[in-house]
PDB file of N, H, CA, C and O in Angstrom:
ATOM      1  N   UNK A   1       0.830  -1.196   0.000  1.00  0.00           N
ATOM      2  CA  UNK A   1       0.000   0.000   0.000  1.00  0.00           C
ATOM      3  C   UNK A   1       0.872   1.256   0.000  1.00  0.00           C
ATOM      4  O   UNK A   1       0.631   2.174  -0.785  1.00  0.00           O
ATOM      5  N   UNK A   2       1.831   1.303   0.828  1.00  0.00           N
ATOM      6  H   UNK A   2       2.026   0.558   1.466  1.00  0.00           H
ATOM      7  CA  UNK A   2       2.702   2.310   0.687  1.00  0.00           C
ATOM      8  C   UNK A   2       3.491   2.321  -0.416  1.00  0.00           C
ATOM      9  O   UNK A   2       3.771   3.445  -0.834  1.00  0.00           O
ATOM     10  N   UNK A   3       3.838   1.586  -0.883  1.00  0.00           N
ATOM     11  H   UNK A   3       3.611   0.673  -0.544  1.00  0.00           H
ATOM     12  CA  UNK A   3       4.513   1.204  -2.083  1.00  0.00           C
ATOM     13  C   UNK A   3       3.615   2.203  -3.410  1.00  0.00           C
ATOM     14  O   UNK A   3       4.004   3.188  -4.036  1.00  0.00           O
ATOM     15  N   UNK A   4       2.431   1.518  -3.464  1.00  0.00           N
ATOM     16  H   UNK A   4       2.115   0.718  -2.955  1.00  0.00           H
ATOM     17  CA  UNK A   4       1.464   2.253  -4.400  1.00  0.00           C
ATOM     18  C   UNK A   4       1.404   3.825  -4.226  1.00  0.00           C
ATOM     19  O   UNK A   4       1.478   4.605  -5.175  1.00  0.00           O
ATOM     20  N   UNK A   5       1.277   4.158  -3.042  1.00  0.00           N
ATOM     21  H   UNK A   5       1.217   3.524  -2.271  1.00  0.00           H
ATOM     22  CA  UNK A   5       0.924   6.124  -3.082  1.00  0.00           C
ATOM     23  C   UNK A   5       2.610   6.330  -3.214  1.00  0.00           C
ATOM     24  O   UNK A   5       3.005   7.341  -3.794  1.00  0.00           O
ATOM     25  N   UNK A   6       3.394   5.560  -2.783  1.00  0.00           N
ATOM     26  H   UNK A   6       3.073   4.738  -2.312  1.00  0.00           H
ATOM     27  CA  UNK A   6       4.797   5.949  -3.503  1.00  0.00           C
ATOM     28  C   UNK A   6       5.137   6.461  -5.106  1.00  0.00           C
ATOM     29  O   UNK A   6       5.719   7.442  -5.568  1.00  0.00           O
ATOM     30  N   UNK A   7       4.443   5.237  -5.717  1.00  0.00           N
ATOM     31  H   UNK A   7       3.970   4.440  -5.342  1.00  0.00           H
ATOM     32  CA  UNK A   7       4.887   5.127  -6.917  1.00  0.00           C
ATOM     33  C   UNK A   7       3.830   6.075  -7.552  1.00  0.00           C
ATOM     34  O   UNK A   7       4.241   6.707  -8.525  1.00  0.00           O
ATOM     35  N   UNK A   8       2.713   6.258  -7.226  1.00  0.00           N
ATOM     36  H   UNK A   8       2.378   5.744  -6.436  1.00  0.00           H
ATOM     37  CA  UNK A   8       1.534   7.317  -7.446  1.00  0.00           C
ATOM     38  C   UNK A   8       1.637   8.784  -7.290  1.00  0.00           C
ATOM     39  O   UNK A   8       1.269   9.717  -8.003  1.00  0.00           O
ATOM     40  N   UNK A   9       2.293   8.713  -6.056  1.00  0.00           N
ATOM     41  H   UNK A   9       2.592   7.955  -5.477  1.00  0.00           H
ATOM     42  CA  UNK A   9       2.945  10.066  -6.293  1.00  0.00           C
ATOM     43  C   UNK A   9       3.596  10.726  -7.005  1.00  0.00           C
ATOM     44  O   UNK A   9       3.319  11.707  -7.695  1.00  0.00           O
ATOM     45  N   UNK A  10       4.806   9.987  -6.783  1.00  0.00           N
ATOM     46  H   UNK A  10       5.030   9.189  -6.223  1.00  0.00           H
ATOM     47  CA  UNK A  10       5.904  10.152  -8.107  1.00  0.00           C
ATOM     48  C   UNK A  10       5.457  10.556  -9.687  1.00  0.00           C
ATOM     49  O   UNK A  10       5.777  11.480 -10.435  1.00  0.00           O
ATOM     50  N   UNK A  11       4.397   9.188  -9.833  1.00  0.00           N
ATOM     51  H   UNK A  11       4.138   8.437  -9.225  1.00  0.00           H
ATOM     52  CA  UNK A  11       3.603   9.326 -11.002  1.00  0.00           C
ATOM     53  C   UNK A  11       3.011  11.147 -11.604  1.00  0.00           C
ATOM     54  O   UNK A  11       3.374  11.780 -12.595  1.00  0.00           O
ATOM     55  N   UNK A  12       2.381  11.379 -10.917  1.00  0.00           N
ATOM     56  H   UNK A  12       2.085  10.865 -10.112  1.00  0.00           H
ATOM     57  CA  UNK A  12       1.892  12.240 -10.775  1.00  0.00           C
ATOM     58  C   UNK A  12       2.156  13.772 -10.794  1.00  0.00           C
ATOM     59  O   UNK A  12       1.822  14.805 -11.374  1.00  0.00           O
ATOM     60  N   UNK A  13       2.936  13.304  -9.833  1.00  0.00           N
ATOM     61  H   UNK A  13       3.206  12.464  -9.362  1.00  0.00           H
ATOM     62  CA  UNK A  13       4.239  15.458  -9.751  1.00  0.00           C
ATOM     63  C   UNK A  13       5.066  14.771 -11.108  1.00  0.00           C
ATOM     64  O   UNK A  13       5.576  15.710 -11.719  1.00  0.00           O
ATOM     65  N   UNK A  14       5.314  13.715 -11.654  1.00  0.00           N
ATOM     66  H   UNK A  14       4.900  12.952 -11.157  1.00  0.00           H
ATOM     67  CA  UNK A  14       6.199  13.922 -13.021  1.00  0.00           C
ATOM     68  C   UNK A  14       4.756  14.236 -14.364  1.00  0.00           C
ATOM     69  O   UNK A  14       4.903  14.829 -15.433  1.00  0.00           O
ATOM     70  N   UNK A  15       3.604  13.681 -13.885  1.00  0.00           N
ATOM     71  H   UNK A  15       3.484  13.199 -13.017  1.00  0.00           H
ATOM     72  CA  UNK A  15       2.397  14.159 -15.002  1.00  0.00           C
ATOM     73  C   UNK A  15       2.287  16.021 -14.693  1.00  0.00           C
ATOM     74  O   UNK A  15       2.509  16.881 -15.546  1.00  0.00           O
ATOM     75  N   UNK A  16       2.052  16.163 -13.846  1.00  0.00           N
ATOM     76  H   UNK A  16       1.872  15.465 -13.154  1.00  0.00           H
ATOM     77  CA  UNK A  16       1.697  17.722 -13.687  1.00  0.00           C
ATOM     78  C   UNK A  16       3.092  18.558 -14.244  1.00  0.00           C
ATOM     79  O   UNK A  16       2.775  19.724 -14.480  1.00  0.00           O
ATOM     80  N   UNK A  17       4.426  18.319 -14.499  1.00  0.00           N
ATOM     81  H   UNK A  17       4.684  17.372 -14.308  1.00  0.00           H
ATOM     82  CA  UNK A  17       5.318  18.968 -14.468  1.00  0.00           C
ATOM     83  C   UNK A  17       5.540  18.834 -15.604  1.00  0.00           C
ATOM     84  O   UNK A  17       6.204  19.681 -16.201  1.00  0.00           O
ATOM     85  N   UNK A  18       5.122  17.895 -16.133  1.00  0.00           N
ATOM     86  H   UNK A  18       4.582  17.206 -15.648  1.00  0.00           H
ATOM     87  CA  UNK A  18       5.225  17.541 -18.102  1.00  0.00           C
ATOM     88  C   UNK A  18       4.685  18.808 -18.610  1.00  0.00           C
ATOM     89  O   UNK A  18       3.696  19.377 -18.149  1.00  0.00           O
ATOM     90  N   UNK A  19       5.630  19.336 -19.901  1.00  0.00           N
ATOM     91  H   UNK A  19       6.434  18.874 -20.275  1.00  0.00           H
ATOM     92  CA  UNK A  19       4.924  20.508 -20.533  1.00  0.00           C
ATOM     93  C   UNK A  19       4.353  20.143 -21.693  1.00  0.00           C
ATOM     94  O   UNK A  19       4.332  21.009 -22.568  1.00  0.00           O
ATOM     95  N   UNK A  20       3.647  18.565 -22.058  1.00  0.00           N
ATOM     96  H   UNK A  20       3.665  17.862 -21.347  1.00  0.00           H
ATOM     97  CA  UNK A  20       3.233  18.239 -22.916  1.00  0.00           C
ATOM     98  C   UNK A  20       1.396  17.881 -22.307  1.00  0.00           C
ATOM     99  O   UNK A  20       0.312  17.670 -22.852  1.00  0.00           O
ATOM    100  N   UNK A  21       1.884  17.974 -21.004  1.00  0.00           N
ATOM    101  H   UNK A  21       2.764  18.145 -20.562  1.00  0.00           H
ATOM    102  CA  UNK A  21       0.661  17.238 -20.184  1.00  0.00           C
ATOM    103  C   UNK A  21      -0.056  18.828 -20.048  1.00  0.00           C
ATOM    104  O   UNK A  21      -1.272  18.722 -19.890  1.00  0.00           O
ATOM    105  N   UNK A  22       0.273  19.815 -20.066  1.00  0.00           N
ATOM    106  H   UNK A  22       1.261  19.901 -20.194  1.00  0.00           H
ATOM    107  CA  UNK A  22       0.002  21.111 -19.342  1.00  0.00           C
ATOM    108  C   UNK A  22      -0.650  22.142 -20.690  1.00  0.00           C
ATOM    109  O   UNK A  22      -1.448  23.074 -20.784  1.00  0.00           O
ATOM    110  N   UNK A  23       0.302  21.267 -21.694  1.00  0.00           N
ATOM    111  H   UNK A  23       0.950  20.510 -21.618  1.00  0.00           H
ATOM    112  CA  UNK A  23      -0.085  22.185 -23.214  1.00  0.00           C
ATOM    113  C   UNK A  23      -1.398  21.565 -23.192  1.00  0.00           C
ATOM    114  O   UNK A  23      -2.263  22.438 -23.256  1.00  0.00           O
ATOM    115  N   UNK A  24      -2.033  20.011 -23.104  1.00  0.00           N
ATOM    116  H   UNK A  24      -1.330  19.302 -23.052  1.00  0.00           H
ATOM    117  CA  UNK A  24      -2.648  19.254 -22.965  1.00  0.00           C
ATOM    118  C   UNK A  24      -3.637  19.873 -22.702  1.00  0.00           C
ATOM    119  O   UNK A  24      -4.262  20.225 -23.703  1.00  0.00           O
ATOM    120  N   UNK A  25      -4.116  20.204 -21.624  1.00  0.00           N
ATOM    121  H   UNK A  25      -3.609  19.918 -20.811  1.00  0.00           H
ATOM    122  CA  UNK A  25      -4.990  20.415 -20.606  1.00  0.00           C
ATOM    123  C   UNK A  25      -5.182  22.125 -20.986  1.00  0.00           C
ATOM    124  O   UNK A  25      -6.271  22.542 -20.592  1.00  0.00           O
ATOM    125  N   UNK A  26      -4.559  22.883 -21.485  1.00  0.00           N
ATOM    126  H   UNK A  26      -3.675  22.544 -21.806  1.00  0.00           H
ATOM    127  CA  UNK A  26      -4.391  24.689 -21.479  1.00  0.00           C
ATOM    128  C   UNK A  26      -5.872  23.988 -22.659  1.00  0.00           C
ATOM    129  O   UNK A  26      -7.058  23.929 -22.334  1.00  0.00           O
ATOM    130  N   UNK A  27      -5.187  23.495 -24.178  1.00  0.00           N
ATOM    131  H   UNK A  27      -4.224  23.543 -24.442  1.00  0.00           H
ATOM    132  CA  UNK A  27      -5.996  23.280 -25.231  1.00  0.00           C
ATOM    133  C   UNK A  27      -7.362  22.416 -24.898  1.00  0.00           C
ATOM    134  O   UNK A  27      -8.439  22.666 -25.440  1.00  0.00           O
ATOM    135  N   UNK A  28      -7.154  21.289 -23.863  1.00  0.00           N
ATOM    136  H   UNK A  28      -6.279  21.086 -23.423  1.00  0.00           H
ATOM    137  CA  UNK A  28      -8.732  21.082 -23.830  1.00  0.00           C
ATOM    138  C   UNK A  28      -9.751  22.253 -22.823  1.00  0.00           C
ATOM    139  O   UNK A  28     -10.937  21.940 -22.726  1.00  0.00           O
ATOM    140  N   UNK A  29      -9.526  22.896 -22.467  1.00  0.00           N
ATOM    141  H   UNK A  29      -8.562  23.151 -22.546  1.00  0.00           H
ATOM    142  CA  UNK A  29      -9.743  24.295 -21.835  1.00  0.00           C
ATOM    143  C   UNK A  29     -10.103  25.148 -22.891  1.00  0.00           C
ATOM    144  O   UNK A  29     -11.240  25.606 -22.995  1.00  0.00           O
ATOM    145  N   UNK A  30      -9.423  25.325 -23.480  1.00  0.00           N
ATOM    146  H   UNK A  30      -8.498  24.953 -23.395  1.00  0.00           H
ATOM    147  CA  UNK A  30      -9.580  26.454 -24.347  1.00  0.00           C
ATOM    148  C   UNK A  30     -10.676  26.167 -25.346  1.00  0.00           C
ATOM    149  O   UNK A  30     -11.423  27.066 -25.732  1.00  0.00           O
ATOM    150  N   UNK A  31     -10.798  24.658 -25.855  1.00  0.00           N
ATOM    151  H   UNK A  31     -10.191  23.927 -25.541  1.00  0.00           H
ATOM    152  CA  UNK A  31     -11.742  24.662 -26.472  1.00  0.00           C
ATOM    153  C   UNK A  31     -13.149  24.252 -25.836  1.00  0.00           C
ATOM    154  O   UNK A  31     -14.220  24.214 -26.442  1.00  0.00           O
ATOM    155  N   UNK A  32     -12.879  23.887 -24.194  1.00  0.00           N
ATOM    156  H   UNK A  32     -12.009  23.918 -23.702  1.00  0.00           H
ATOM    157  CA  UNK A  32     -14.250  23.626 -23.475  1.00  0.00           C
ATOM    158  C   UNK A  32     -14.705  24.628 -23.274  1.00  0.00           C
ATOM    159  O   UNK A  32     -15.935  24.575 -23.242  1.00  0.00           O
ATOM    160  N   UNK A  33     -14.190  25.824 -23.069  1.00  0.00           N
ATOM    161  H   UNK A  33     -13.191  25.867 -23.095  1.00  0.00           H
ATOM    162  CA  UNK A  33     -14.813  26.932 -22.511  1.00  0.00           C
ATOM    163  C   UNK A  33     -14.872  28.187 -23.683  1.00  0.00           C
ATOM    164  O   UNK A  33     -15.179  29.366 -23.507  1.00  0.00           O
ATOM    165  N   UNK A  34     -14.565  27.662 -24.628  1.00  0.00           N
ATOM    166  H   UNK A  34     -14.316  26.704 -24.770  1.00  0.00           H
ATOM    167  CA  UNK A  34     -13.926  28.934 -26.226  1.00  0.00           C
ATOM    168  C   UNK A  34     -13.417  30.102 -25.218  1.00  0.00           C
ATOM    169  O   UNK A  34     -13.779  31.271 -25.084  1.00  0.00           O
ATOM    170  N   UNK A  35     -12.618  29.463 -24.687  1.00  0.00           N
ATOM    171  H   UNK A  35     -12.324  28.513 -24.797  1.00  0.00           H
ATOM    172  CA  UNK A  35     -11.559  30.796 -23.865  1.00  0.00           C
ATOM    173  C   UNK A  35     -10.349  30.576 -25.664  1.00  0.00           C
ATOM    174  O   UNK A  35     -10.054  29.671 -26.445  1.00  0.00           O
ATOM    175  N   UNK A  36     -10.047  32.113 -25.473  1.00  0.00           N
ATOM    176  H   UNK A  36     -10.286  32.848 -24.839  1.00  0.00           H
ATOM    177  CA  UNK A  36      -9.112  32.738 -27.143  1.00  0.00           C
ATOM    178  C   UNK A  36      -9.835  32.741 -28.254  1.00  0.00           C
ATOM    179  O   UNK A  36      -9.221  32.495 -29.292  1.00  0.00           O
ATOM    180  N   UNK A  37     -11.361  33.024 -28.343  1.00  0.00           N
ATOM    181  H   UNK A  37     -11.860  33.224 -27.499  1.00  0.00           H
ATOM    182  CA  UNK A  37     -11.197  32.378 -29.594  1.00  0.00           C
ATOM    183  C   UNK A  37     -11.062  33.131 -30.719  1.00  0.00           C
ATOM    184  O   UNK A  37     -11.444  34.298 -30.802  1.00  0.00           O
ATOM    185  N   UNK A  38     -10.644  32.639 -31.411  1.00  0.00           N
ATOM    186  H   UNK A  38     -10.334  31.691 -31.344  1.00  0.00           H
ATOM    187  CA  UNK A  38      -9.877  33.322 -32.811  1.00  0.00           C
ATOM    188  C   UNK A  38     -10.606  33.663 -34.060  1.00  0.00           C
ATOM    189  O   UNK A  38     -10.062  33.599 -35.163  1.00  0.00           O
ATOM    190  N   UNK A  39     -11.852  34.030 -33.879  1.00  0.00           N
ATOM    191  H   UNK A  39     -12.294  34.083 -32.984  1.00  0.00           H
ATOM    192  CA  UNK A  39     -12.642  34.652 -34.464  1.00  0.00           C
ATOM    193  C   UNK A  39     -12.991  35.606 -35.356  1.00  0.00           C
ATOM    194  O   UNK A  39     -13.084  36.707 -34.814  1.00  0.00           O
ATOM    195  N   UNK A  40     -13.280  35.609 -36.813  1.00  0.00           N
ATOM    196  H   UNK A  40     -13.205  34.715 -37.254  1.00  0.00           H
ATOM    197  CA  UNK A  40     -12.942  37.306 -37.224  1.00  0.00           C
ATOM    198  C   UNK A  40     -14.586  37.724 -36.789  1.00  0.00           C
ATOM    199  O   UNK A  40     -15.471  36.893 -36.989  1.00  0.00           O
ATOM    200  N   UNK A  41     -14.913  39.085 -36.179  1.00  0.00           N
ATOM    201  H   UNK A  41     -14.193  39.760 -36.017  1.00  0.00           H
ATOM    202  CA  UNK A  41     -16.253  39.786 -35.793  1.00  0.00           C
ATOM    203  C   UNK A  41     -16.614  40.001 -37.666  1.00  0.00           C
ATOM    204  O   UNK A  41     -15.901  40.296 -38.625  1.00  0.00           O
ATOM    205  N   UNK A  42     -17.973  39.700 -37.514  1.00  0.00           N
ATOM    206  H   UNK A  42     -18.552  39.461 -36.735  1.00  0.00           H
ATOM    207  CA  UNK A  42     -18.615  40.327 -38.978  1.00  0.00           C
ATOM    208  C   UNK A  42     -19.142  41.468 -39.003  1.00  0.00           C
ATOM    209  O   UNK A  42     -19.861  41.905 -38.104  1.00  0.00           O
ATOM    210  N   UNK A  43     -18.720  42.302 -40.440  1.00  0.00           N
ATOM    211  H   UNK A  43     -18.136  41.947 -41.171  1.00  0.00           H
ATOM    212  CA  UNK A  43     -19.273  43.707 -40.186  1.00  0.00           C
ATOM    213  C   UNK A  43     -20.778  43.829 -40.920  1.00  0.00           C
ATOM    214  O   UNK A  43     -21.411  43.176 -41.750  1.00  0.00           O
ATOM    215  N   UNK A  44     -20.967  44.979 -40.173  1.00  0.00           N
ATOM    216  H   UNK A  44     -20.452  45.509 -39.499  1.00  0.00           H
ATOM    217  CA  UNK A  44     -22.392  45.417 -40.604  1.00  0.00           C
ATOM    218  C   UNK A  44     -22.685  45.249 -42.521  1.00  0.00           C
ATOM    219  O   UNK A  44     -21.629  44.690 -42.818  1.00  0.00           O
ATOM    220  N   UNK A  45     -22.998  45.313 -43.065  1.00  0.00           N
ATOM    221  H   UNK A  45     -23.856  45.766 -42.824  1.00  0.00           H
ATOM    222  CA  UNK A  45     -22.520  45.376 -44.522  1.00  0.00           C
ATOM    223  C   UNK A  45     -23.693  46.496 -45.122  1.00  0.00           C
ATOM    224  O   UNK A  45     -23.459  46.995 -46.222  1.00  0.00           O
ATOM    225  N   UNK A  46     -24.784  46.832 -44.491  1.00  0.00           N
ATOM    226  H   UNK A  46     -24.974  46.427 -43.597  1.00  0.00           H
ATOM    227  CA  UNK A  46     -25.541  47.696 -44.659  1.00  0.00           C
ATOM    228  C   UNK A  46     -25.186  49.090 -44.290  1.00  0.00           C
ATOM    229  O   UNK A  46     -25.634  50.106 -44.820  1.00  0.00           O
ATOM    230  N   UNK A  47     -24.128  49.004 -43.092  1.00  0.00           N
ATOM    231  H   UNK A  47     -23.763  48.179 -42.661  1.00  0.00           H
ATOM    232  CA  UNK A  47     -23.435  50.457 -43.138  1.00  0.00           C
ATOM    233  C   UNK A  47     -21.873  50.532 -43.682  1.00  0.00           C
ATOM    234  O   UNK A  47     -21.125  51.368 -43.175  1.00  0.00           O
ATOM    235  N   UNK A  48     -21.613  50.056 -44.241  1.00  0.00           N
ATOM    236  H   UNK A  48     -22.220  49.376 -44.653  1.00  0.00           H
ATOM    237  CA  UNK A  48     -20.282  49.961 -44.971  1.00  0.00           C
ATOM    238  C   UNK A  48     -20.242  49.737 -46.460  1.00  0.00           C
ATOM    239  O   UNK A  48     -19.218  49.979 -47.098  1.00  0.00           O
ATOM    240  N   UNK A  49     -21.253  49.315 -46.979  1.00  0.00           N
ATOM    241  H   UNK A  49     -22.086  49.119 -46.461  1.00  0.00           H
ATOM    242  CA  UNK A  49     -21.289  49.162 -48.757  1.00  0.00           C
ATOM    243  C   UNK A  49     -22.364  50.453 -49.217  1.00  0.00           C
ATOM    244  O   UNK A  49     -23.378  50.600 -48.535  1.00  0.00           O
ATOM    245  N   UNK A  50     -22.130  51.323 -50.317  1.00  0.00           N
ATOM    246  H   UNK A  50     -21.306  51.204 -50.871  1.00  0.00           H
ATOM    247  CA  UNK A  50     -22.614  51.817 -50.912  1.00  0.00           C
ATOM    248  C   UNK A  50     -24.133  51.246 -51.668  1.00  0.00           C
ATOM    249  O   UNK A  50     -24.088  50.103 -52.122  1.00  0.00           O
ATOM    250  N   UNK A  51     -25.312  51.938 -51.788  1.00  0.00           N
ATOM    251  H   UNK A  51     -25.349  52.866 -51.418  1.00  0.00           H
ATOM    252  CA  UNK A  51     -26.055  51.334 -52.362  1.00  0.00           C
ATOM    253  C   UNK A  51     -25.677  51.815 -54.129  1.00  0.00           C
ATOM    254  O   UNK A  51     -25.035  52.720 -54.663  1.00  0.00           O
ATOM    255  N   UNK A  52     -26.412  50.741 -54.555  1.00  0.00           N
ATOM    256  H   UNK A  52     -26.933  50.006 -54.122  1.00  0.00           H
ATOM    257  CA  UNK A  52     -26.383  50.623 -56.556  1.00  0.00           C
ATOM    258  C   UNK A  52     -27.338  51.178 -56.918  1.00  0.00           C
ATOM    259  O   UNK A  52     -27.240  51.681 -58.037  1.00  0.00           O
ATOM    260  N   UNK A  53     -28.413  51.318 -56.325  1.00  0.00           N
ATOM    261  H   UNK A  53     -28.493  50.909 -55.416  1.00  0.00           H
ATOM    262  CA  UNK A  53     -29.473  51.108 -56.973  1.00  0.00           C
ATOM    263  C   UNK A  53     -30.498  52.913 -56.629  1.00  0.00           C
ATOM    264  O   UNK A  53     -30.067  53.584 -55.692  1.00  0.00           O
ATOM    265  N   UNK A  54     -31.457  53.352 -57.252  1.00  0.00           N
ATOM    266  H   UNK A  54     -31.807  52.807 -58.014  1.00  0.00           H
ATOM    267  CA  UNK A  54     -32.218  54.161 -57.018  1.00  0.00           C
ATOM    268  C   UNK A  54     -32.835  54.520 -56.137  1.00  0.00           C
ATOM    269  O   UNK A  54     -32.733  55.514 -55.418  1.00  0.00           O
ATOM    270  N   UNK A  55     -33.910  53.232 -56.172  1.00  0.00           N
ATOM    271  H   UNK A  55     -33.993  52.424 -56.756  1.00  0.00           H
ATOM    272  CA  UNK A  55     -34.604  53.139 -54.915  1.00  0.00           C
ATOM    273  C   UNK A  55     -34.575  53.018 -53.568  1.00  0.00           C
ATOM    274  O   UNK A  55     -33.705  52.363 -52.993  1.00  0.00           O
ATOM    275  N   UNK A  56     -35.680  53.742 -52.867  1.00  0.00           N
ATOM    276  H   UNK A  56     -36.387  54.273 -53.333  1.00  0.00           H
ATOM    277  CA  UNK A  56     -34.994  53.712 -51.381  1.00  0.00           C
ATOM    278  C   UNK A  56     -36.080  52.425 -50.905  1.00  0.00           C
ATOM    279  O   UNK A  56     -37.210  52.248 -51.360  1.00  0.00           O
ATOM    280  N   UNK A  57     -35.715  51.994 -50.359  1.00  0.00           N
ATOM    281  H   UNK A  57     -34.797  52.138 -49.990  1.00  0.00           H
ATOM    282  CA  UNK A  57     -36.893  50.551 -49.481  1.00  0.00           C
ATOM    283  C   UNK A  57     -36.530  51.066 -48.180  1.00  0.00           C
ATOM    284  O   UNK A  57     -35.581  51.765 -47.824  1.00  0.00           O
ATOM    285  N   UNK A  58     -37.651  50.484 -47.459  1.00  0.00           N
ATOM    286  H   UNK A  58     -38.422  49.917 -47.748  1.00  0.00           H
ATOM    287  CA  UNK A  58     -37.930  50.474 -46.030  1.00  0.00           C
ATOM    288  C   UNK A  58     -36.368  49.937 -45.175  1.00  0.00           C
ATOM    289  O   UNK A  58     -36.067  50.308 -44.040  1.00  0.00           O
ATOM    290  N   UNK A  59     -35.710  49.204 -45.854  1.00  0.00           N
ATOM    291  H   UNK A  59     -35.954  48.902 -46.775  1.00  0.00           H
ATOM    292  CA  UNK A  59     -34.628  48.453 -45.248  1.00  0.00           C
ATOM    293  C   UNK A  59     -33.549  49.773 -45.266  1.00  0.00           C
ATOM    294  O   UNK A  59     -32.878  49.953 -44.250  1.00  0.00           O
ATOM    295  N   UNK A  60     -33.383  50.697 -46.427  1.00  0.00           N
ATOM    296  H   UNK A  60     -33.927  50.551 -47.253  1.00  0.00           H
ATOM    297  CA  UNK A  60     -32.185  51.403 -46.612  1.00  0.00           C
ATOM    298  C   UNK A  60     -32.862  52.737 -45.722  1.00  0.00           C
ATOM    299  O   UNK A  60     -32.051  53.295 -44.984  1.00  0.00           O
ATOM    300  N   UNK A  61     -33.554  53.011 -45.724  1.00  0.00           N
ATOM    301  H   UNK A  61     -34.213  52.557 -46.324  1.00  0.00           H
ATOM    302  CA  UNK A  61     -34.189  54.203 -45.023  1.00  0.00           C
ATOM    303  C   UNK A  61     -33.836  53.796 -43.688  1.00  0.00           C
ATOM    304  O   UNK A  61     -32.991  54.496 -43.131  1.00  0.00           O
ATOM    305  N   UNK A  62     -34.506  52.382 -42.777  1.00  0.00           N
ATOM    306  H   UNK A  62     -35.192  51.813 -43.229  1.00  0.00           H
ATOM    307  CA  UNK A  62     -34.407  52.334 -41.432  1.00  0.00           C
ATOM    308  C   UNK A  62     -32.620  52.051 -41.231  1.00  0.00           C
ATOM    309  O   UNK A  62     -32.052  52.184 -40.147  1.00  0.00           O
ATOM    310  N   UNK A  63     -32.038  51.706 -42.314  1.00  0.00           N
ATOM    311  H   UNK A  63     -32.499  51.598 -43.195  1.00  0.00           H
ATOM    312  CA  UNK A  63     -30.362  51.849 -41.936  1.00  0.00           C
ATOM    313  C   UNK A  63     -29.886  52.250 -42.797  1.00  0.00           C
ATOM    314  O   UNK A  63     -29.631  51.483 -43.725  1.00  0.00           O
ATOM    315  N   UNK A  64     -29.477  53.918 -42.904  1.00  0.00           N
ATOM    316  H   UNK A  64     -29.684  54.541 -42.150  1.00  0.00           H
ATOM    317  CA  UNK A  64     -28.689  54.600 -44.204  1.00  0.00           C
ATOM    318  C   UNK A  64     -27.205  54.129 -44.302  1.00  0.00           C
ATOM    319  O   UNK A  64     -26.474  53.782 -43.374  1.00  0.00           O
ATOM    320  N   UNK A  65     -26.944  54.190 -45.543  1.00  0.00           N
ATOM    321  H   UNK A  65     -27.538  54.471 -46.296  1.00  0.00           H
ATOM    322  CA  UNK A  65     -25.646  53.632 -45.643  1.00  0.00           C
ATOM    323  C   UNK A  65     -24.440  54.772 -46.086  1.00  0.00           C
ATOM    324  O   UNK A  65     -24.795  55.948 -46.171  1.00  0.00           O
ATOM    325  N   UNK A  66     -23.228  54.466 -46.323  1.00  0.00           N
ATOM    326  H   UNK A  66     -22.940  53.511 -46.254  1.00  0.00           H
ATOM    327  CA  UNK A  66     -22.607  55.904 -45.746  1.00  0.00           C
ATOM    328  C   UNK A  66     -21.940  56.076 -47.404  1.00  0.00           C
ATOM    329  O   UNK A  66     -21.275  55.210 -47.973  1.00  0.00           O
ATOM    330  N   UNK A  67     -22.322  57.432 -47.973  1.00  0.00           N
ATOM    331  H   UNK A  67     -22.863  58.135 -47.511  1.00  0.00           H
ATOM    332  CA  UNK A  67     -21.873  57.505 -49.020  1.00  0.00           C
ATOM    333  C   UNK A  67     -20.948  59.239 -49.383  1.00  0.00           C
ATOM    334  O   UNK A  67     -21.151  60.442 -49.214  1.00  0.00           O
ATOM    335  N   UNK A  68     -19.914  58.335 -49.950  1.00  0.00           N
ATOM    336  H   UNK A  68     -19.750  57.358 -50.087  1.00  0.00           H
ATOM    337  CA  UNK A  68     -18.670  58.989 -50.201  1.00  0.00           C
ATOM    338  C   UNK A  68     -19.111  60.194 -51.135  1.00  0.00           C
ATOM    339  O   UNK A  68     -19.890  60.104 -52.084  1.00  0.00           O
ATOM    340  N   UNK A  69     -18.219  61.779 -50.518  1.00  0.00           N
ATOM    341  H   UNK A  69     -17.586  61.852 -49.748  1.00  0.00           H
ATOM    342  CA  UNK A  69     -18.758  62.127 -52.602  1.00  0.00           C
ATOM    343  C   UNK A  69     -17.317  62.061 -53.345  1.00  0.00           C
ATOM    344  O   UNK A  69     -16.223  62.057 -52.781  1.00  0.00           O
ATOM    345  N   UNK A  70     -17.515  62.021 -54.446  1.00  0.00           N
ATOM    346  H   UNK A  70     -18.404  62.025 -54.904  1.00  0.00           H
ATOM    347  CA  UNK A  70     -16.668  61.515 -55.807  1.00  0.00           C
ATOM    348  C   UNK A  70     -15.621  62.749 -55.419  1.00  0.00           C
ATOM    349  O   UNK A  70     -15.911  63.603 -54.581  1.00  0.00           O
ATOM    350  N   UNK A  71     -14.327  62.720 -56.169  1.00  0.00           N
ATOM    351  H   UNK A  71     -14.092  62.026 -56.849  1.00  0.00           H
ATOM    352  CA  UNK A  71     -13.586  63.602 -56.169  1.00  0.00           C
ATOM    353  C   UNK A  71     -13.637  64.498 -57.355  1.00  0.00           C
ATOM    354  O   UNK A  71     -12.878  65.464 -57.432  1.00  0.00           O
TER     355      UNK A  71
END
């Protein structure tokens, strides 16, 4: 019995001190919890693209879009 929490021990402070065991455990973390995640944010595209077209619709009125003047 002593023998076992001997060798268990040992076992153990050499698992926790491994930097393969630690990279291990950072990455299943990171993806259990989406802690970092590496994400690109999406942009609005209704306030950042120019409209083409003539008409105004209910959609371009309730969000104007931002237009440049020509040089």
């Amino acid at each position: 019995s002593i023998v076992s929490v001997n060798f268990a021990s040992s076992f153990y402070i050499f698992l926790f001190s491994s930097p393969r065991f630690r990279q291990t455990i950072l990455m299943y973390l990171t993806c259990r919890f989406h802690l970092r995640s590496n994400q690109i944010a999406p942009t609005n595209m209704l306030l950042t693209a120019t409209t083409h077209t003539g008409r105004q619709t209910a959609r371009n009125i309730a969000h104007p879009t931002v237009q440049t003047e020509p040089f």
